[in-house]
N, C-alpha and C positions, 0 to 999 in steps of 0.2 A: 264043469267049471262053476264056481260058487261065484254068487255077488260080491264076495270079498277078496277070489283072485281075479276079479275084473276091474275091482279099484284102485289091488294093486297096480295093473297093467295099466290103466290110464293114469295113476300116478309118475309109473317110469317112462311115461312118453311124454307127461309135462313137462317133467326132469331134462328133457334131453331134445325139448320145443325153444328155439333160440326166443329174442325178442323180435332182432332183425336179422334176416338172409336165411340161408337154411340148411340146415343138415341132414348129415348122408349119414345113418347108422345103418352098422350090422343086425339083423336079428339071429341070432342062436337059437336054433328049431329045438332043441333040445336041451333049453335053458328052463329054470324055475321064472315061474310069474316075479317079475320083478328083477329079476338079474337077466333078462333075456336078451336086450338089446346094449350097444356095444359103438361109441361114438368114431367115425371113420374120416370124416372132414368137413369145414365147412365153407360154402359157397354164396355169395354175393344176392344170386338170382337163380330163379327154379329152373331157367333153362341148362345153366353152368352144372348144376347137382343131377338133373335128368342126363345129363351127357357123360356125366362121371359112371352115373350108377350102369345108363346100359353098356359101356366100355368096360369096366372094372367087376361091378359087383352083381347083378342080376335080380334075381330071384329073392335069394337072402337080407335082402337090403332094400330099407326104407327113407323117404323123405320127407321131414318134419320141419 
């Protein structure tokens, strides 16, 4: 992986980093740098999003 699709990839998790509370995205394992993650919902507090992701999304899925 280059330096260049590494800033795309911390670009699209800026993109998709709230101001306030937090969200639950999917990641796509088999997504291109920059199209990989994928907005699922978003929640108040980290405890609300931690309890969604290990009910619903697991592994695939991140909280930003």
């Amino acid at each position: 992986m280059s330096s260049f699709d590494i800033q795309i990839i911390l670009n699209e998790i800026e993109e998709f980093t709230p101001e306030i509370g937090f969200d639950l995205v999917g990641i796509d394992p088999f997504g291109i740098p920059g199209e990989s993650l994928y907005f699922i919902d978003h929640f108040e507090t980290k405890e609300a999003a931690e309890a969604e992701q290990k009910i619903q999304y697991g592994e695939y899925s991140h909280i930003l």
